[in-house]
MITIMAR-197928 format. One record per residue (C-alpha): x, z, y; chain. Coordinates in nm, 2 decimals. Layout:
BEGIN
{{X Z Y} "A"}
...
//
This chain:
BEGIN
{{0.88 -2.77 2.70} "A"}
{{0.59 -2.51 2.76} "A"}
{{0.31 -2.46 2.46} "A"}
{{0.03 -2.50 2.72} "A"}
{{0.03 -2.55 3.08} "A"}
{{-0.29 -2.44 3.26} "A"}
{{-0.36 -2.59 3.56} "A"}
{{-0.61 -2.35 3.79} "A"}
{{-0.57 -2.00 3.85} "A"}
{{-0.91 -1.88 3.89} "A"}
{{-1.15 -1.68 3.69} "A"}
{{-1.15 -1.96 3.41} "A"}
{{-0.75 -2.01 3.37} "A"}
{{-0.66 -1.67 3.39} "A"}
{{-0.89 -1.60 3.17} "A"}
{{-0.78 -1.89 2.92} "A"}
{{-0.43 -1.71 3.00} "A"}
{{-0.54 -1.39 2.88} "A"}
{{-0.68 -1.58 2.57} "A"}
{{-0.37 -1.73 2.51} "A"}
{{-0.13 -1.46 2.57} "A"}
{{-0.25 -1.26 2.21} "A"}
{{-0.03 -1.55 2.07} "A"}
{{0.33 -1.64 2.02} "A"}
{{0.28 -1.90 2.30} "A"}
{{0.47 -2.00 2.59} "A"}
{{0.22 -2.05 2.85} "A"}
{{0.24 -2.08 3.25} "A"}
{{-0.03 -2.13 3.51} "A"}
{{-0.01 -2.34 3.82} "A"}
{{-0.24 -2.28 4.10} "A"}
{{-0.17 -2.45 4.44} "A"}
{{-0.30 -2.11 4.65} "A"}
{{-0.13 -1.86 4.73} "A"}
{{-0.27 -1.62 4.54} "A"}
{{-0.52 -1.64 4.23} "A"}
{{-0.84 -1.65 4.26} "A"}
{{-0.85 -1.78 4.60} "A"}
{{-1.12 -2.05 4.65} "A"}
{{-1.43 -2.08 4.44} "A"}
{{-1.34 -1.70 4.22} "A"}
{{-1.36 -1.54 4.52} "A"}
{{-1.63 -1.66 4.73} "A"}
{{-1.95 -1.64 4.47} "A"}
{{-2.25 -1.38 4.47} "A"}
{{-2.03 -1.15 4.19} "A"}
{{-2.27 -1.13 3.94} "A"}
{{-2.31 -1.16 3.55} "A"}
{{-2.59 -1.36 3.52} "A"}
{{-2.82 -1.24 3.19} "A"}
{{-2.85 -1.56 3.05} "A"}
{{-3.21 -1.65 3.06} "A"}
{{-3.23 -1.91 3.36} "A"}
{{-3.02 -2.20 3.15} "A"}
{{-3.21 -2.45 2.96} "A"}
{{-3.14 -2.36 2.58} "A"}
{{-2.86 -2.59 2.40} "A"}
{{-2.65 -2.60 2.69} "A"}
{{-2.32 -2.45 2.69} "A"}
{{-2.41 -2.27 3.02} "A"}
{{-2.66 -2.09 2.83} "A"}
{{-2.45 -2.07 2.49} "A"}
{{-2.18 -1.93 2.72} "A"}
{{-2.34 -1.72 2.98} "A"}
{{-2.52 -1.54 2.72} "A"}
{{-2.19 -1.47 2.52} "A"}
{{-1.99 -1.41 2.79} "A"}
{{-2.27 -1.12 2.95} "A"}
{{-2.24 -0.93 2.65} "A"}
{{-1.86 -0.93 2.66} "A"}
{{-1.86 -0.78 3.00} "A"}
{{-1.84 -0.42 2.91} "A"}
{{-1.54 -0.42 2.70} "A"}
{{-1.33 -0.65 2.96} "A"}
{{-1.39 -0.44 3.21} "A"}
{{-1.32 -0.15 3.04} "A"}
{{-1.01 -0.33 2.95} "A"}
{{-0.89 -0.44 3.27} "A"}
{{-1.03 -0.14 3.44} "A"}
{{-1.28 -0.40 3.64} "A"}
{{-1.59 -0.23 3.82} "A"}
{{-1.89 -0.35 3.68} "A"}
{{-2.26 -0.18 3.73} "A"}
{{-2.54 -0.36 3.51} "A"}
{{-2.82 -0.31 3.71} "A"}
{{-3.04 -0.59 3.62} "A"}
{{-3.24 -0.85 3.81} "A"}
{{-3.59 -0.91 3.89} "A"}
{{-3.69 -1.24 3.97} "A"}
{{-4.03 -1.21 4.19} "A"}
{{-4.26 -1.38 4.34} "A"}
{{-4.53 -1.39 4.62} "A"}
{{-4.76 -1.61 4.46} "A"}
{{-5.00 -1.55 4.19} "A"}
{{-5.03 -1.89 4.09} "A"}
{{-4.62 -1.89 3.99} "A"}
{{-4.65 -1.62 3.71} "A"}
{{-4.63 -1.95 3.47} "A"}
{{-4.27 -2.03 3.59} "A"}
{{-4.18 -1.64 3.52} "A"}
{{-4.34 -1.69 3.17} "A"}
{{-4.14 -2.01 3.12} "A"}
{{-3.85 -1.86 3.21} "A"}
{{-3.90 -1.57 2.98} "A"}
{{-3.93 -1.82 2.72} "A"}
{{-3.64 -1.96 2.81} "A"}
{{-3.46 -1.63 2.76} "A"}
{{-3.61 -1.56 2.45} "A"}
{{-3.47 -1.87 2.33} "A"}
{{-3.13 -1.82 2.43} "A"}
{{-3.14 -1.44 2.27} "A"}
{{-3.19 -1.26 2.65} "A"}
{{-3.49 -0.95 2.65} "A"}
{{-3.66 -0.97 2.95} "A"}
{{-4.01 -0.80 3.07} "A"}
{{-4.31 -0.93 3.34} "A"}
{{-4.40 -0.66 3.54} "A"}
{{-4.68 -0.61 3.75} "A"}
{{-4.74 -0.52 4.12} "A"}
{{-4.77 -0.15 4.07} "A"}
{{-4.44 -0.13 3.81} "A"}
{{-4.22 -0.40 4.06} "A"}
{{-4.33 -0.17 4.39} "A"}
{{-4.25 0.14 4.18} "A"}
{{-3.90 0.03 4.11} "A"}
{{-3.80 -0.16 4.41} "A"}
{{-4.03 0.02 4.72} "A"}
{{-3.88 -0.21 4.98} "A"}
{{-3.94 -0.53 4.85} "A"}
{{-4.25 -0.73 5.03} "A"}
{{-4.61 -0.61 4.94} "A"}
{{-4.69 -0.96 4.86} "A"}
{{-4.46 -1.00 4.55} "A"}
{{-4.70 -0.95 4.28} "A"}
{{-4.48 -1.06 3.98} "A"}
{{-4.12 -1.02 3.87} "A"}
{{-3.93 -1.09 3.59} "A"}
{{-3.71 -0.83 3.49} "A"}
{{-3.39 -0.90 3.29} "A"}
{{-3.21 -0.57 3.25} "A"}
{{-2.87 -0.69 3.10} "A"}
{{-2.77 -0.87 3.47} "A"}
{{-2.46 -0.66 3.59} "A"}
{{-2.25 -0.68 3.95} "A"}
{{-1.88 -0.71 3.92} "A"}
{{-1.58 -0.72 4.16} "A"}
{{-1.47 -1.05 4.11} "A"}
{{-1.17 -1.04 4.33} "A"}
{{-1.05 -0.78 4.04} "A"}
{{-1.19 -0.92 3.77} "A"}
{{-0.96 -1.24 3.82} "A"}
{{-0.63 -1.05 3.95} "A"}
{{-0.66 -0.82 3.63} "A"}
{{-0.70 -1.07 3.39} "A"}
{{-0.43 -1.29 3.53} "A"}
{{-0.22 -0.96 3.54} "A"}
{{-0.27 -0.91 3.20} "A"}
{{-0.21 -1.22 3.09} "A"}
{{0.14 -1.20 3.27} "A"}
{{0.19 -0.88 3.10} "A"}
{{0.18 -1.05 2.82} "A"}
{{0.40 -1.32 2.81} "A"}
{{0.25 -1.58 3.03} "A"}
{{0.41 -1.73 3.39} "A"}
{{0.27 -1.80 3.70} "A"}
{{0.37 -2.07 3.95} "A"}
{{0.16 -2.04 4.27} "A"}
{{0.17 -2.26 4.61} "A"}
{{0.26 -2.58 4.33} "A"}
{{0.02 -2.86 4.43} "A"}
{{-0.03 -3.12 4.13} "A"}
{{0.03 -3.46 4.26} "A"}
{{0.09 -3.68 3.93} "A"}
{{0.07 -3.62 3.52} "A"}
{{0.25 -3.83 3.30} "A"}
{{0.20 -3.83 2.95} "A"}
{{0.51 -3.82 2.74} "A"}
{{0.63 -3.78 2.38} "A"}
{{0.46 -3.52 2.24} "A"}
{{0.29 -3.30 2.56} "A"}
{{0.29 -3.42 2.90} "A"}
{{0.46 -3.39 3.22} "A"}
{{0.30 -3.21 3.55} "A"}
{{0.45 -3.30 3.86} "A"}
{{0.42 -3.09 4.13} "A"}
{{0.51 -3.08 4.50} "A"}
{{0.80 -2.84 4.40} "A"}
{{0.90 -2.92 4.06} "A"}
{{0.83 -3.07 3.74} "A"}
{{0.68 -2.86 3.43} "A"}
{{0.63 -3.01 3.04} "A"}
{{0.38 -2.92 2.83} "A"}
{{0.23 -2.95 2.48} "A"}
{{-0.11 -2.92 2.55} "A"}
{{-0.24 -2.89 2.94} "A"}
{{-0.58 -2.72 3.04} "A"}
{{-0.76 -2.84 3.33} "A"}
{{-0.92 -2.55 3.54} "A"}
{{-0.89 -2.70 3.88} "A"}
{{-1.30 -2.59 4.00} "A"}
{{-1.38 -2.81 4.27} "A"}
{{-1.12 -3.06 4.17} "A"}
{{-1.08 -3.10 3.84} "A"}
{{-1.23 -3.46 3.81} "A"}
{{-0.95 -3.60 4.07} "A"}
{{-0.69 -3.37 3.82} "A"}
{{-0.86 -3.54 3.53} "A"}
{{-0.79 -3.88 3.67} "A"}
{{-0.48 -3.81 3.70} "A"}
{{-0.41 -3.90 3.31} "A"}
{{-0.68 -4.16 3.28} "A"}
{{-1.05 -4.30 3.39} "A"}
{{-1.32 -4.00 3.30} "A"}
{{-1.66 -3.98 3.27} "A"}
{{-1.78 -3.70 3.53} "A"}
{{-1.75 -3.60 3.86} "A"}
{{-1.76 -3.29 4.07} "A"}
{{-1.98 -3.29 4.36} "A"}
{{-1.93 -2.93 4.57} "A"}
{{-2.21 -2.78 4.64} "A"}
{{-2.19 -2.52 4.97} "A"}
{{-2.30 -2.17 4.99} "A"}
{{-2.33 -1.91 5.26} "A"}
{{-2.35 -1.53 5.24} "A"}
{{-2.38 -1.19 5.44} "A"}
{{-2.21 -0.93 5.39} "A"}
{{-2.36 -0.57 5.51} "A"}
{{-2.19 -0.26 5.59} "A"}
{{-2.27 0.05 5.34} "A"}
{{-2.59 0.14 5.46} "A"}
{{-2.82 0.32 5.21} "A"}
{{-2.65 0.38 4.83} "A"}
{{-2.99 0.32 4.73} "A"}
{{-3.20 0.09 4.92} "A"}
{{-3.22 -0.22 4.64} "A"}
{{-3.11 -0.09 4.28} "A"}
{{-3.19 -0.42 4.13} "A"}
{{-3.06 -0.78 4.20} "A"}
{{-3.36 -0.96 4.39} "A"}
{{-3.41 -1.28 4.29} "A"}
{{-3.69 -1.56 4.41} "A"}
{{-3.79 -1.85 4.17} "A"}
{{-3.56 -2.05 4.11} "A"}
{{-3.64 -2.39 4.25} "A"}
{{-3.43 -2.74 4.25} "A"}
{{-3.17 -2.61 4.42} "A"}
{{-3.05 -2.30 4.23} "A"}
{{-3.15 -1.99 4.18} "A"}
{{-3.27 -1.93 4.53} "A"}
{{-3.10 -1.69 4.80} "A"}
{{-3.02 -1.31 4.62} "A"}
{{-3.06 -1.00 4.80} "A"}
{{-2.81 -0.70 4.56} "A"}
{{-2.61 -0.45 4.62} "A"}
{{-2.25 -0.50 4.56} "A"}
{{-1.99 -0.34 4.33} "A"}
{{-1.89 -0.16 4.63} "A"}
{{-2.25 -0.08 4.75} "A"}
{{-2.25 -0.29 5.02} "A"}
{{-2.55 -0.58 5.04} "A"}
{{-2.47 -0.92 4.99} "A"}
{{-2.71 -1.22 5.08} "A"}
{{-2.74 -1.58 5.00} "A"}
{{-2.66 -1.87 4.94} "A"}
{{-2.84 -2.18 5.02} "A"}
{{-2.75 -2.46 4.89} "A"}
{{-2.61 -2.78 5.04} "A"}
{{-2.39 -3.08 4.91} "A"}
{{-2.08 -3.18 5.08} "A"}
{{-1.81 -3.44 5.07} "A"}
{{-1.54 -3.22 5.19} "A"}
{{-1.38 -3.00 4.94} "A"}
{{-1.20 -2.75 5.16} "A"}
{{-1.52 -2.68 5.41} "A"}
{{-1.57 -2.27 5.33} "A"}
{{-1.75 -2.26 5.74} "A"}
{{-2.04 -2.11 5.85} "A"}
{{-2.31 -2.24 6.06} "A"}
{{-2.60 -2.11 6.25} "A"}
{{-2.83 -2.30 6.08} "A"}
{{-2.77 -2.20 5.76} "A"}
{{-2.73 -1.84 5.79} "A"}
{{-3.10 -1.85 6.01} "A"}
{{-3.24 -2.01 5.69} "A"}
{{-3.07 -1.75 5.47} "A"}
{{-3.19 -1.47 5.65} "A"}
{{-3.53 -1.58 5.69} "A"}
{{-3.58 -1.63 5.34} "A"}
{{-3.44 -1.32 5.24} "A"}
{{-3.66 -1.13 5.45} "A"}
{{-3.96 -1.28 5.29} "A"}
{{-3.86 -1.04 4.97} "A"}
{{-3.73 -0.73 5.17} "A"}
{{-3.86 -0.71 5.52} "A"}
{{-3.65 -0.45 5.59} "A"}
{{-3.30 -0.56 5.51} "A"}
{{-3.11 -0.46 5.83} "A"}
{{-2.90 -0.77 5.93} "A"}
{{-2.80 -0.52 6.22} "A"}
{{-2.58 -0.44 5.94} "A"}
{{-2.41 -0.75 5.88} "A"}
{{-2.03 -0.71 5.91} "A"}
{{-1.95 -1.08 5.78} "A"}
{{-2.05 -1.42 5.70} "A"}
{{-1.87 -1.65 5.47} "A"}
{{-1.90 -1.95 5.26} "A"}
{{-1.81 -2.09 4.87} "A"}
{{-1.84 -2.42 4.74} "A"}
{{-1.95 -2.45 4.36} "A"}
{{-1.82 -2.76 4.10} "A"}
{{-2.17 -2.87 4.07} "A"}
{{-2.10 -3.13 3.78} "A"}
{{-2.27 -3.47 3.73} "A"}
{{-2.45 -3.43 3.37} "A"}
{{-2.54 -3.06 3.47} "A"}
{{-2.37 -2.88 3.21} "A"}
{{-2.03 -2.70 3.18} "A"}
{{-1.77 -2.98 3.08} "A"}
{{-1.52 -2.80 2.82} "A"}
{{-1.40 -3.12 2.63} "A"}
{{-1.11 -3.31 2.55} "A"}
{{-1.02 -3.60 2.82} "A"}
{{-1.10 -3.93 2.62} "A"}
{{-0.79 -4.03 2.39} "A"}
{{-0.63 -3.74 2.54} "A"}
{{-0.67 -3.48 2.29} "A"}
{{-0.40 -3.30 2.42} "A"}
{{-0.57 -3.27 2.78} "A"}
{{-0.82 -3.04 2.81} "A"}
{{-1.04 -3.05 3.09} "A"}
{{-1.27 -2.72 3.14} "A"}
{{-1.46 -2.88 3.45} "A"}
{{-1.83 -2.82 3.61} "A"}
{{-1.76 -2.43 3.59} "A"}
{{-2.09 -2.35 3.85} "A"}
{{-2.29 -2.06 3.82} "A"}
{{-2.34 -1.89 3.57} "A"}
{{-1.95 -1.98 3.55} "A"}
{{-1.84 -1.61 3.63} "A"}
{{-2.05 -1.48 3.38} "A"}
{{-1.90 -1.69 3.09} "A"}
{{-1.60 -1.68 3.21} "A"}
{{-1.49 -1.48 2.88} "A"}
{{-1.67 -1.65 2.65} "A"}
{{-1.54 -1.99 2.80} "A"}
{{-1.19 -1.87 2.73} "A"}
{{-1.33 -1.77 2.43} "A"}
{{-1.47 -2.10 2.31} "A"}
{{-1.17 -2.28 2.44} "A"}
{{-0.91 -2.09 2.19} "A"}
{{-1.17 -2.16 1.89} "A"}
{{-1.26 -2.51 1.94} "A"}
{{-1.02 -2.72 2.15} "A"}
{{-0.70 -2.51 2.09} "A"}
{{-0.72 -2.39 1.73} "A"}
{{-0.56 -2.68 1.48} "A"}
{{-0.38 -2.82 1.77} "A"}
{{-0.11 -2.55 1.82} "A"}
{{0.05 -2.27 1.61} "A"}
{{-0.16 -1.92 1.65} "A"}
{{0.07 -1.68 1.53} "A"}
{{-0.09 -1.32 1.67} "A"}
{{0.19 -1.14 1.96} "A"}
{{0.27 -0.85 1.80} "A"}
{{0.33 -0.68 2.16} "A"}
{{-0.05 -0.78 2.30} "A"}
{{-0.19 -0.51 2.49} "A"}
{{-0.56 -0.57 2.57} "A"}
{{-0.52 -0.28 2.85} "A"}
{{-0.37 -0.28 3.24} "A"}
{{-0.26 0.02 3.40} "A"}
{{-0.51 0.17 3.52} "A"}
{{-0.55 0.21 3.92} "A"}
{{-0.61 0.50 4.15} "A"}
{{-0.98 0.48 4.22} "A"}
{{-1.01 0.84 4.47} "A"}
{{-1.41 0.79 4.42} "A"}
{{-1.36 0.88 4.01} "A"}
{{-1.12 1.15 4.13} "A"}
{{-1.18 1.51 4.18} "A"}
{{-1.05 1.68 4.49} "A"}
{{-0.81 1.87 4.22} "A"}
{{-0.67 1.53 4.09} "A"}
{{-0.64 1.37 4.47} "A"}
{{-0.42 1.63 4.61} "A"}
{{-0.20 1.67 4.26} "A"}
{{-0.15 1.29 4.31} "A"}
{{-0.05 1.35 4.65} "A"}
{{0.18 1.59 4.58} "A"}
{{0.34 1.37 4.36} "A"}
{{0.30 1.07 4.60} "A"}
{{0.29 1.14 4.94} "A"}
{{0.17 0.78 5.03} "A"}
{{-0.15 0.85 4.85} "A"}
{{-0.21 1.14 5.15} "A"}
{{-0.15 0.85 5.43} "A"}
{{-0.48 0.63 5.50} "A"}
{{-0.43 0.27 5.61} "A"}
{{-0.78 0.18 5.60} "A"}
{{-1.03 0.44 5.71} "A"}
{{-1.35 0.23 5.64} "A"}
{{-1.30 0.17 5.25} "A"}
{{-1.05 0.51 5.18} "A"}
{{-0.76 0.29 5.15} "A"}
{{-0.40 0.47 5.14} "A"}
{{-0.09 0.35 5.16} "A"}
{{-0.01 0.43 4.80} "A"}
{{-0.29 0.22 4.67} "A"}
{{-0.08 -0.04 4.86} "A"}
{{0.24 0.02 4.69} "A"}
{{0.09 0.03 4.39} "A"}
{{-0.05 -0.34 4.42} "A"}
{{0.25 -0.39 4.55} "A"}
{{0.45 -0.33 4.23} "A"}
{{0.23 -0.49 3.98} "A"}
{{0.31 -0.82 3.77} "A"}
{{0.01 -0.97 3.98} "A"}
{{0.11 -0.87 4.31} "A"}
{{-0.03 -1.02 4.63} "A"}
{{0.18 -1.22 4.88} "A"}
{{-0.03 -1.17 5.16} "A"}
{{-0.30 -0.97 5.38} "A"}
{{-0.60 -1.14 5.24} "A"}
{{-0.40 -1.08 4.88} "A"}
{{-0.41 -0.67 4.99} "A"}
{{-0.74 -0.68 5.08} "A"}
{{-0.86 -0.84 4.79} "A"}
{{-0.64 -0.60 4.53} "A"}
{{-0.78 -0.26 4.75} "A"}
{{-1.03 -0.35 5.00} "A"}
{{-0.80 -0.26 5.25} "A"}
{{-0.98 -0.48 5.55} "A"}
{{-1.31 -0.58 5.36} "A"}
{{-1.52 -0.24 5.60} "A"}
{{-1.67 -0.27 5.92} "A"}
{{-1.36 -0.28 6.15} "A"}
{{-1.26 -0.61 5.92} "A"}
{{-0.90 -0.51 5.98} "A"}
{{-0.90 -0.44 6.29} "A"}
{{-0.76 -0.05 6.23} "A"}
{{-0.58 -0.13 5.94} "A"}
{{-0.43 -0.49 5.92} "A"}
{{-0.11 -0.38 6.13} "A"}
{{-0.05 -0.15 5.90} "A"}
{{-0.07 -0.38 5.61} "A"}
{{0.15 -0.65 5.78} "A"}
{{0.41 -0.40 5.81} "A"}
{{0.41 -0.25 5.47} "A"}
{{0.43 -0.62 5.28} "A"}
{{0.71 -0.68 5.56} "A"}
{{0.90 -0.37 5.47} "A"}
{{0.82 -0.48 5.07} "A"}
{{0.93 -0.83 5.08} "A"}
{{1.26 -0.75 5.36} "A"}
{{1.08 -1.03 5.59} "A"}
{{1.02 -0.93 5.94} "A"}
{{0.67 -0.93 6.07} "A"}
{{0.61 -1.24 6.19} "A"}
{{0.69 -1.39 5.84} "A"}
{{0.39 -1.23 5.70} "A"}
{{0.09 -1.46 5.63} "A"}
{{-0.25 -1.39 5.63} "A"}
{{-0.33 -1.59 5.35} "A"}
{{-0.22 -1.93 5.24} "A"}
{{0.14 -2.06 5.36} "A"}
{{0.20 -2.12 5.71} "A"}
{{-0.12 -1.88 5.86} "A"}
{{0.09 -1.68 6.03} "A"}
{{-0.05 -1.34 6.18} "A"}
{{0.22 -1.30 6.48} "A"}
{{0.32 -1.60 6.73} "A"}
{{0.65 -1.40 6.81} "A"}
{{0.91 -1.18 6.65} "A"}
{{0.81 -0.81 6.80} "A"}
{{0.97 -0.72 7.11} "A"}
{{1.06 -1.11 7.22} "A"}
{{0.71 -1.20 7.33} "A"}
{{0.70 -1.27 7.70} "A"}
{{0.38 -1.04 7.83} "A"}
{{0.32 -1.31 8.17} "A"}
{{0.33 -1.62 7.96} "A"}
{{-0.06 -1.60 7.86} "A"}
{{-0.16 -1.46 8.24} "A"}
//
């Protein structure tokens, strides 16, 4: 029987993982993706939130605040990128410096510095942002990170460190037995002690699953741009509107990697797996976007896509045991600012549901650290040609757009994290995410994860089991069968 089995294998279990792993524990995750961090994780705006926007008293704000100021060391840790370049969140209307003054309040009360500025201080900072925003409030502490990173490293870690992974297992009943429980999947059975619920957009049907709860998810959908690298320096802030009903309004920021990112709106839906775009939608993003920076070249746009968030129904994170299960921990309701706490939720986790129930004796062998990665853009020209020398792989460029090479490949390739798939490449290296969107480089990848796994090519997926990239084996497809 495992200590703990964590059920999710986004940013919030593999975090809890990492948590976990300092301890003479045997933990697993189960995820039913193929890969970790593969719905809500990886389909968000990326950013660390300062903390000012929740209502005080809540554990969003408790936790967002905590889990902003952890940032730094994580990602120096898990070698994440990670740029705080703080937020201003503006207006066009005079009449609305109130809300920025209640909001600033609002920060102050949850520990967050934040500074009104003026017409002529805003315009100074951010020239291409509307003449009629008057008023923004500036929160400096507000970071971008790569989340698609940020979740494979800490997951990676975790395994370092002791802790198993089970992907493509879909949990279809929990039984509770003498002293833990019993997860049954659509592959196998797994018992455990003490099991954490991280399932995002599903973790009130998981929680069911032991017994009646009291909340429930309703997904909430979001749609995005994505810009090619245009101009290094055309926003150097995240661009916020008031916040309304709905959210925190559609963002205009950079990126980790300096591309723009836009959206989302905000829409409720019944279906859990809808991640479409529509024309509607992404007419309503960019219109409102445009009302803060006029310019923003949608020319630019290289891709659309959508998230859904685990809205939940009392409007606070749920991180509590499942009623007379104290055993069950359910860790539901994760919406933004979820990626920001993230740490600190794993954090509060360990102290206040885990502590007392199991034995915490420190792992002797914990290393807080991964290997580091090849990053050519912290590189000198000296370093990139003694690594090549070394490595000839690093010297062959699968993807052109983002500087990929084919040893950045091999070395995601030989992690303890390492993906199963082309999205899985593309998230580890960005080999795909430029403007061709794989069109140069995605044969490459399909044949170096063939030649890695001794599959032939038309085994390789794309992403989750059964999306296939190739109809045919090569060299058996019929060319007059389509004519």
């Amino acid at each position: 029987m495992h200590d703990v089995v964590i059920l999710g294998a986004g940013v919030i279990g593999a975090f809890i993982a990492r948590a976990l792993s300092r301890y003479q524990l045997d933990v697993i995750v189960i995820d039913q993706e193929n890969d970790v961090g593969n719905f809500t994780s990886m389909a968000n705006s990326a950013l660390v939130h300062s903390g000012y926007d929740p209502e005080p008293g809540l554990l969003k704000a408790l936790l967002n605040v905590r889990g902003n100021a952890m940032y730094d060391q994580v990602c120096a840790d898990l070698d994440v990128v990670f740029r705080r370049i703080g937020s201003l969140t503006v207006t066009t209307k005079a009449e609305e410096l109130p809300i920025l003054k209640e909001l600033q309040e609002r920060g102050r009360r949850n520990g967050v510095a934040t500074e009104i500025l003026g017409h002529a201080e805003l315009h100074a900072l951010e020239p291409e942002l509307a003449p009629e925003v008057v008023y923004a409030l500036f929160a400096p502490s507000a970071g971008i990170v790569d989340p698609f990173e940020l979740v494979v490293h800490a997951m990676e870690n975790a395994i370092d460190n002791g802790v198993k992974l089970f992907l493509n297992e879909k949990v279809v009943a929990i039984n509770k037995i003498d002293n833990g429980y019993q997860v049954v999947t659509d592959r196998q059975t797994h018992e455990g002690r003490l099991v954490v619920n991280a399932t995002g957009v599903n973790s009130d049907r998981v929680a069911e699953l032991v017994g009646p709860n009291d909340f429930s998810i309703k997904p909430r959908k979001g749609s995005y741009f994505v810009f090619d690298h245009f101009d290094d320096h055309f926003l150097k802030h995240i661009i916020f509107p008031v916040p309304d009903e709905w959210g925190k309004g559609i963002v205009v920021t950079s990126s980790y990697s300096y591309n723009y990112l836009v959206g989302p709106n905000s829409n409720y839906t019944d279906d859990r797996e809808d991640l479409g775009t529509d024309r509607e939608a992404m007419a309503y993003i960019k219109e409102h976007a445009l009302r803060l920076v006029p310019r923003m070249p949608f020319d630019k746009v290289i891709r659309t896509f959508s998230g859904l968030r685990a809205t939940p129904s009392g409007g606070d994170f749920i991180i509590a045991e499942a009623s007379g299960q104290p055993y069950f921990i359910n860790v539901a309701g994760i919406e933004s600012p979820g990626l920001a706490a993230a740490p600190a939720i794993a954090e509060y986790v360990l102290a206040h549901l885990i502590k007392g129930k199991l034995e915490l004796i420190p792992n002797e062998r914990y290393q807080p650290r991964i290997r580091p990665l090849y990053r050519f853009n912290r590189m000198s020209d000296t370093e990139i040609q003694s690594l090549i020398k070394q490595d000839p792989r690093f010297g062959h460029l699968v993807c052109r757009c983002e500087m990929v090479s084919e040893g950045h490949i091999a070395d995601a390739l030989s992690r303890s994290c390492p993906p199963h798939s082309i999205k899985g490449v593309k998230k580890r290296t960005r080999a795909g995410f430029g403007r061709c969107q794989g069109g140069f480089c995605q044969p490459l990848v399909l044949k170096l994860l063939a030649d890695h796994y001794g599959v032939t090519p038309d085994q390789v997926l794309y992403d989750a089991q059964s999306t296939f990239i190739l109809k045919e084996p090569l060299g058996k497809v019929n060319p007059d069968e389509n004519r």
